[in-house]
C-alpha positions in Angstrom: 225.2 -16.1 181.2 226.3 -15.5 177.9 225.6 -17.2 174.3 227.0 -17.4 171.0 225.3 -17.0 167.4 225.5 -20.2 166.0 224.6 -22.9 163.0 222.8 -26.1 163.0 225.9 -27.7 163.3 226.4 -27.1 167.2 224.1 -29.3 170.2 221.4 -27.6 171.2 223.1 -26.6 174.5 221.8 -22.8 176.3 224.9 -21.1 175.4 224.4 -21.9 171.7 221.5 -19.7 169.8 221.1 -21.0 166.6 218.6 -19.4 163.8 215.2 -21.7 163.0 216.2 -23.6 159.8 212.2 -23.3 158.8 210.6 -20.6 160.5 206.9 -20.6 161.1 205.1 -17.1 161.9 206.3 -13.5 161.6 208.0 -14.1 165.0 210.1 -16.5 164.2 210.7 -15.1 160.4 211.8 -12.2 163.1 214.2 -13.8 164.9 215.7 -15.4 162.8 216.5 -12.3 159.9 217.8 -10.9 163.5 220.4 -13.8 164.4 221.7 -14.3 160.6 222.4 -10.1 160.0 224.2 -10.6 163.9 226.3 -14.0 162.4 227.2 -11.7 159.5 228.4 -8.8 161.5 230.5 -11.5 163.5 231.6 -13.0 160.0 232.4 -9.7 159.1 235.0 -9.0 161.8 236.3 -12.3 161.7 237.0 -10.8 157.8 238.7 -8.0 159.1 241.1 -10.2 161.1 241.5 -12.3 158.1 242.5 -9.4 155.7 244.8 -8.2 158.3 246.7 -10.8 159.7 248.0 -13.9 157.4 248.3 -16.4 160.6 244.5 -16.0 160.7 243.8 -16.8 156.9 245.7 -20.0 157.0 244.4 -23.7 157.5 244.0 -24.5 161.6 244.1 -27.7 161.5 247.7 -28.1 162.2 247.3 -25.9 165.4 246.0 -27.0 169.1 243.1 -25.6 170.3 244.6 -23.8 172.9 247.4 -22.1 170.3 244.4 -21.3 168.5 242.8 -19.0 171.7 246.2 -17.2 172.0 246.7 -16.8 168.0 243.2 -15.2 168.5 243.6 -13.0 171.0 247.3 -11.9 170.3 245.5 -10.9 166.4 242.6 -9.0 168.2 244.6 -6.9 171.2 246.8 -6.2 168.1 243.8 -5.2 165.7 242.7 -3.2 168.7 245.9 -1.1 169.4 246.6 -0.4 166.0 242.5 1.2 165.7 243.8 2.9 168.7 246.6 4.3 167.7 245.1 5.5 164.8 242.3 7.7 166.4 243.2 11.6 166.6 244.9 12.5 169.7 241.5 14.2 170.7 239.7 10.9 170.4 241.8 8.5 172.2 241.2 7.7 176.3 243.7 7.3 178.3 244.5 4.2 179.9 246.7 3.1 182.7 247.8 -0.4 181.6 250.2 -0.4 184.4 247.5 -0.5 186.8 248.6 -2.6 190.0 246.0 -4.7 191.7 245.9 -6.9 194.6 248.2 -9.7 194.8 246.0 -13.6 193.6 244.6 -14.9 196.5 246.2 -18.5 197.2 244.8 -21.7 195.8 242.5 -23.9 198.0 242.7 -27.1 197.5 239.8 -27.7 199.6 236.0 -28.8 197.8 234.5 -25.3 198.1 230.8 -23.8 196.7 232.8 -22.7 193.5 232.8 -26.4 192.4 229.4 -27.4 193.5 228.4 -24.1 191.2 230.3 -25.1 188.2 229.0 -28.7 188.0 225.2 -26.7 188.5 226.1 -24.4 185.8 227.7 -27.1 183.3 224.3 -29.3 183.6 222.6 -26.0 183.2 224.4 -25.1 179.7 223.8 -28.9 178.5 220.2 -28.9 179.2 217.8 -28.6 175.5 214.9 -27.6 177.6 217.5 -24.6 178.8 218.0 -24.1 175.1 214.5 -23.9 174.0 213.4 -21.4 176.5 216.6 -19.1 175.8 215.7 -19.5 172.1 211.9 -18.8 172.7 212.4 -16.0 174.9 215.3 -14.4 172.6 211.9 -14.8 170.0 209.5 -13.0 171.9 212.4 -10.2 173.4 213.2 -9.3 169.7 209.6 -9.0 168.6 208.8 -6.8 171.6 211.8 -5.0 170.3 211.5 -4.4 166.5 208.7 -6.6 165.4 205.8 -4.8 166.2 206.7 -1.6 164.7 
């Protein structure tokens, strides 16, 4: 499952990894240099979109959350084709983006695993004790990692 570098702001759910406001230990000191230098880097592109696209430095508020994913994404495929058009003809790879794939499978409107599995998983992603122990092993991973040496 994935997670995403956040502030004190958000609930301590698993899918949220926020820094340690005080940290106690070189561990911990670790970690958290580690998740604020990844916020910035994230910050940083965020930046990039900003300085590129106007739509993206204006206030949000008047925009629904779901014309905010598609402004998003629209600014981000467009960031990333004009990088790719930029490369050297050397550099670039050449995709098919008028692959064909199988045809959606139909809808079942039937109570299936998949639902049983998403209520799991939801419960899963709101639990603090699943939060702690992502955040503690993230602490220990990194130090593995980079600490010691």
């Amino acid at each position: 499952m994935g997670y995403y570098l956040a502030d004190g702001i958000y609930p301590q759910w698993s899918t949220f990894v926020k820094t340690i406001s005080a940290p106690l230990g070189a561990k911990k000191k670790h970690f958290a240099a580690a998740q604020e230098s990844a916020r910035k880097d994230v910050e940083h592109a965020f930046g990039v979109l900003q300085a590129r696209f106007a739509i993206v430095r204006q206030p949000a508020r008047c925009y629904k959350i779901p014309e905010l994913k598609q402004i998003m994404k629209a600014c981000i495929i467009h960031h990333n084709m004009i990088i790719e058009d930029e490369r050297d003809e050397q550099d670039t790879l050449d995709f098919d983006y008028e692959q064909h794939g199988n045809p959606p499978e139909p809808v079942s409107h039937n109570e299936t695993d998949m639902l049983s599995k998403f209520i799991c998983n939801r419960q899963h992603i709101r639990d603090q004790g699943n939060h702690c122990q992502l955040q503690s092993n993230l602490v220990e991973h990194l130090w593995q990692l980079h600490g010691q040496s």
